[in-house]
N, C-alpha and C positions, 0 to 999 in steps of 0.2 A: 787101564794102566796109564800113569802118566807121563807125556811124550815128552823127558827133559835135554835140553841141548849139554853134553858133555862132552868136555876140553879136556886133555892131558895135561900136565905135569907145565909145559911149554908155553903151550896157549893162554893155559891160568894166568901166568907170570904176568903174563904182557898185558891182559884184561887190566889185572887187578893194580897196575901201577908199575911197569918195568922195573921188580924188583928182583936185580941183576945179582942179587948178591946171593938168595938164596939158592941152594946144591939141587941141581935136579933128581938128587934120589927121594928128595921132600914127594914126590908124588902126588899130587894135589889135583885133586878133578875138581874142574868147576862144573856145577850142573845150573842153567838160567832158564826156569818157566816163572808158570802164571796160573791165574785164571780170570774169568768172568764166568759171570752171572746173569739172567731176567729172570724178576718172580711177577708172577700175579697174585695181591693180596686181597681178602673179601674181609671183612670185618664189621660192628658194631661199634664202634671206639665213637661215636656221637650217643651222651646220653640223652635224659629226660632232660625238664626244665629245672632251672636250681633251686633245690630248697628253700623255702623261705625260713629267714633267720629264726632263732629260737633263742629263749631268754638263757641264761646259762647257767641257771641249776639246770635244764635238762643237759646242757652240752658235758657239764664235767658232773653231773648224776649227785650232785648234793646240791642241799637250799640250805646252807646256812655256811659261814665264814669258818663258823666253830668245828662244824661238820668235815667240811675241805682239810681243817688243819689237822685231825683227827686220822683221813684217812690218808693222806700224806705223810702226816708225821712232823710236817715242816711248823713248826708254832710262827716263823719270821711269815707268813703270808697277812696280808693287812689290805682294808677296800678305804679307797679316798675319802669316804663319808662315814665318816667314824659313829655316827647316829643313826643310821640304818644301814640295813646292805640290801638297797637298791643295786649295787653292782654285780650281785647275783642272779635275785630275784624276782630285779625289772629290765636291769642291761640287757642289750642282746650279741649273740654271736652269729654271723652270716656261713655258710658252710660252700664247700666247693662244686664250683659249677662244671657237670662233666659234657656241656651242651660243646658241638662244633660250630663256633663266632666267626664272622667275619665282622669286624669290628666289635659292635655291637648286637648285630644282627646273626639268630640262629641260621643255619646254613644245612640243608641236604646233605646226608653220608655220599661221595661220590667212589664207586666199587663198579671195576676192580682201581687199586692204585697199585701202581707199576717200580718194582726197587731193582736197580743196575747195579752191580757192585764188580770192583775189577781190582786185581791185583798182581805185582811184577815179584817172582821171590828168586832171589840168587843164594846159594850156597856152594863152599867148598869145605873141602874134607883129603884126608888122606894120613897116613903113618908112615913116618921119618925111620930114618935109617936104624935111629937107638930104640924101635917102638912104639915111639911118643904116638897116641893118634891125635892131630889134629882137628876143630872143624867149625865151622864159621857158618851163620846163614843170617839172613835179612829178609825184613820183608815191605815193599814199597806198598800203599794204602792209593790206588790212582783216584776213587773217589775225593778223598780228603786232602790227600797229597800234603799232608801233615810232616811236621817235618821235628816230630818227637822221640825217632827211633827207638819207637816200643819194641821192633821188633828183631832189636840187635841181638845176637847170640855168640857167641863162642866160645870152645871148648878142646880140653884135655884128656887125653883118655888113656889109659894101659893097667898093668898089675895092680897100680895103687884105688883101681875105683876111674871115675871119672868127675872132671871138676868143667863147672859152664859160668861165664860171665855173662849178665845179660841186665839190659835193662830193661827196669818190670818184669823181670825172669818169674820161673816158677816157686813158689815156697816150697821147704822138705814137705810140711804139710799136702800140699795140692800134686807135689810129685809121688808121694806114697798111695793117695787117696784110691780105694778100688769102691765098684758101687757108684758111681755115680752120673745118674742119667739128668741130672736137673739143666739148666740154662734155657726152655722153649718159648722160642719167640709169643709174645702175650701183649694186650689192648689192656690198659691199663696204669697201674702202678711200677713195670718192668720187671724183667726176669723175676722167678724165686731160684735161687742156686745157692747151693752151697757156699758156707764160708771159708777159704780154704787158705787164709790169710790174714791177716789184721791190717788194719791202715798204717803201720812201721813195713812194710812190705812194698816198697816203691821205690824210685831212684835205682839206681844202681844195685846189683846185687849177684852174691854168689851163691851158688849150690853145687855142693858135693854129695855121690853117691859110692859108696865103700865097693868093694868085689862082694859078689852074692857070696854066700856061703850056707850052703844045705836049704837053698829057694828064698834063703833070706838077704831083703837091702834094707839098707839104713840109709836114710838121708839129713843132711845138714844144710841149715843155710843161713845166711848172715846178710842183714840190708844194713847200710853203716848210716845212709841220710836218706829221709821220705822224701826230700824236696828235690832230689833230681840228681842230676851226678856231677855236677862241679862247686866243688864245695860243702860245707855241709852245718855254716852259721846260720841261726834264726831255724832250724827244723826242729816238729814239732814232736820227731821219733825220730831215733836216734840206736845203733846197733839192737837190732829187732834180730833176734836167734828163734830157729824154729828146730824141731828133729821132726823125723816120720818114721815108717817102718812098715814094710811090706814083705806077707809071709805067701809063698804059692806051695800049695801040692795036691797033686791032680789035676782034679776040677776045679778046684777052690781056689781063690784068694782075696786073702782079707791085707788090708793096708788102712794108713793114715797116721795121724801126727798130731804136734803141738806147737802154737808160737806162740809168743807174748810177748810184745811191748807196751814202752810205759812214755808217758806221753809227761810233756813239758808244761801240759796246758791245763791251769787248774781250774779254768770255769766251766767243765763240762757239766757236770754236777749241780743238779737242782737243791737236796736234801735240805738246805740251809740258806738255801737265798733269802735275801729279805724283798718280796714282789708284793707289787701294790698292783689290786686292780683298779683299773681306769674306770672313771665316772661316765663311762661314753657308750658308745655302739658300735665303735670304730673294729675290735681285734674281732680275728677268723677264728672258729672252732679249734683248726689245726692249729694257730696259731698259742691260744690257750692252754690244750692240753700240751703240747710241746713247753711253753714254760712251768707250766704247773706240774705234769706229771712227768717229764722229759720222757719225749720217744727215738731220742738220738742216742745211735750207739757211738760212743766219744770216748776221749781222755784215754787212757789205760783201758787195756784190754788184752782179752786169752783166747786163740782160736782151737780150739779141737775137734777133730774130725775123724771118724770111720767108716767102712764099706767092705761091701763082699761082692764078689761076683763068683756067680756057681756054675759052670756050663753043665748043661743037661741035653744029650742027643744033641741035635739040632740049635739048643736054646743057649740064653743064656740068662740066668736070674740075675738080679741085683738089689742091692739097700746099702741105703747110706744114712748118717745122721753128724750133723756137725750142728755146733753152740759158740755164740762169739759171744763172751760175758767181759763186759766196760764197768766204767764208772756211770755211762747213764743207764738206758736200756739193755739189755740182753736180747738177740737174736737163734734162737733154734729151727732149724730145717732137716724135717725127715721127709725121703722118698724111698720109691720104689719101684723098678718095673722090669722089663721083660722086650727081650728080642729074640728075632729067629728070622732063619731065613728059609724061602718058599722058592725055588727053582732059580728063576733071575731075578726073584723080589726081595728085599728085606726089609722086613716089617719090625715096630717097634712099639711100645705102649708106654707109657710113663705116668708115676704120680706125684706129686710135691706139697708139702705143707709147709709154711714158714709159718711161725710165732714170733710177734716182736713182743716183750714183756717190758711195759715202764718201769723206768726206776724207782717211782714213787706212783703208789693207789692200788698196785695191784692188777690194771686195768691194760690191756694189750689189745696190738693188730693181727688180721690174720689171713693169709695168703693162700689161697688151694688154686694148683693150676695140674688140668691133664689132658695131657698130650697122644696123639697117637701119629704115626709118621710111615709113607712109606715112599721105598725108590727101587730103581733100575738100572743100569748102563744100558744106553743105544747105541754103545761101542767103545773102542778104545777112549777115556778121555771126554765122554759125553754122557753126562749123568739127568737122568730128569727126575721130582722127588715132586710129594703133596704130604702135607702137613696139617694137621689137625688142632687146634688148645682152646681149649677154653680157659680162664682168669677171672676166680670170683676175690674180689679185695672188701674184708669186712673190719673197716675201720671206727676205732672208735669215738675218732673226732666228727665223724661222719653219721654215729647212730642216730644221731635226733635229727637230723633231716634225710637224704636220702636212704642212708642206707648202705647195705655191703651191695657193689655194684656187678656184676656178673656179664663177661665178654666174650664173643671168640672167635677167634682169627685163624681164615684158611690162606696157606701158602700153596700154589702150584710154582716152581723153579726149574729151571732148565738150566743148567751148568756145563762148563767147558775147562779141561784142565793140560796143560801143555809143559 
């Protein structure tokens, strides 16, 4: 349990800025902890040596111009040397190096490397005289000591539902979501997790969630500017509405939602570029399929998501699947997994696939990570955890020289919470 310092109604007052005016029946507890961290991480994250270049019919899997425009669709693609296409052919493209440099120089994996992470979170709360519930929380970052407050919060609460302001809050979407176990730390490309928002989801933002009714909530939410919260000239999404919905009975419950926004920005979209390849050696694989076949999810887009979680005995199942569909790529991620808990252990297992699907060719990335996890308390406030994933990333700007690259990273963490 965690050990929080809490203040009465009085004390709050005078913390949070001698403000004398409000009536002491506001009630308001402030509660001020924290925590820290030490992990010890073991990993592979230094690969092989890097591929040597390949010409680039094999990188983007056709030899001819004709070919390219064909499985693209795009007829505006065109090579500098109008009399041959050496810029397929014979060009080359270099692919990514997953070696650990120092400078230039390969370098020994050094295990274990050691992550601190600390943090200060203050919140208050409390219901006013007419009902209102109040409540407010933050949270300070001591590592980074940023000073972006992501993790401002506050909110409204009584008969009508509850309403929270926050920046970078949660989407209806990601507040409905049941089912889902993705986000495990991975070597590699990062996370695979769910989509549980679109990039109109930032800045500032609100979410309302209605009074249950017969196990049922409804969520709402509204980001008015992606670039931040003052102001909201030059953003490139602009009032981004999502809903969700989350049904419980019994064991069961299923949740999730939909947002979409639509974005200001009209060059996401490859479809119709007019791109000319370079008479050179110079562009990267990624670099390639990224213009040719776009693997950016951009411009406009639709976030949908669902989940279950089913408790069984002891257990609890889960599955989730969400799809973020733009104007370039499309993103789908399905998992799945399973927790329980063993005396003073709880153990966890987990599985994840993401597909990123180009916008053009047909040709996509693909992401499998699985996890297994488990922890303890050593006491009140003293948690210790080991963590298991492996992270296989099989890209396709990547197939002609190395390959899909496969990692995996153990976490031991010792944790403290106050």
């Amino acid at each position: 349990m965690d050990k929080k310092i809490l203040l009465g109604g009085a004390a709050a007052l005078l913390l949070v800025g001698n403000m004398y005016a409000t009536p002491a029946n506001a009630a308001l507890d402030l509660s001020i902890g924290g925590s820290a961290s030490v992990s010890a991480i073991f990993d592979d994250a230094c690969g092989a040596a890097a591929a040597t270049a390949a010409t680039r019919e094999k990188v983007l899997g056709v030899s001819t111009l004709a070919a390219l425009k064909t499985k693209t669709g795009n007829t505006n693609l065109a090579a500098a040397t109008t009399t041959d296409e050496t810029e397929i052919t014979v060009h080359t493209a270099g692919f990514k190096d997953y070696r650990c440099l120092d400078g230039s120089t390969a370098v020994n994996e050094d295990n274990p490397d050691f992550k601190i992470a600390k943090a200060f979170d203050i919140s208050a709360s409390g219901t006013l005289a007419n009902g209102l519930e109040v409540s407010f929380s933050d949270s300070i970052d001591l590592d980074t000591r940023n000073d972006k407050e992501k993790e401002f919060k506050m909110g409204l609460g009584g008969a009508f539902g509850s309403l929270t302001l926050a920046v970078e809050g949660d989407s209806a979407v990601k507040a409905a979501m049941a089912g889902d176990t993705t986000g495990a730390d991975v070597v590699g490309s990062g996370k695979a997790e769910h989509d549980l928002k679109t990039d109109g989801q930032a800045g500032f933002g609100v979410l309302y969630q209605t009074p249950a009714v017969g196990g049922m909530d409804l969520y709402l939410s509204w980001a008015p500017n992606a670039d931040g919260i003052d102001g909201n000239s030059g953003a490139q999404y602009k009032d981004t509405f999502g809903f969700g919905l989350a049904f419980s009975a019994g064991d069961l419950t299923v949740g999730g939602g939909m947002e979409s926004a639509s974005s200001n920005d009209a060059t996401c979209s490859q479809a119709t570029e007019a791109y000319t390849l370079a008479n050179d050696d110079v562009a990267t694989a990624a670099a390639l399929i990224t213009q040719i076949y776009n693997d950016s999810v951009c411009g406009d887009m639709t976030a949908t998501a669902i989940g279950l979680d089913y408790s069984l005995a002891d257990m609890t199942i889960s599955a989730g699947w969400s799809q973020i569909d733009s104007d370039g790529a499309d993103r789908t991620t399905l998992s799945a997994g399973v927790g329980t808990t063993i005396g003073e252990y709880a153990l966890s297992a987990d599985y994840t696939q993401q597909t990123t699907e180009f916008e053009l060719g047909g040709e996509e990335d693909v992401q499998t990570v699985v996890h297994v996890g488990a922890s303890t308390a050593l006491g009140d406030g003293v948690n210790v955890s080991l963590n298991f994933s492996t992270n296989e990333v099989d890209l396709f700007s990547q197939k002609a020289g190395g390959g899909a690259t496969d990692n995996y990273r153990v976490e031991a963490k010792l944790g403290i919470a106050f």
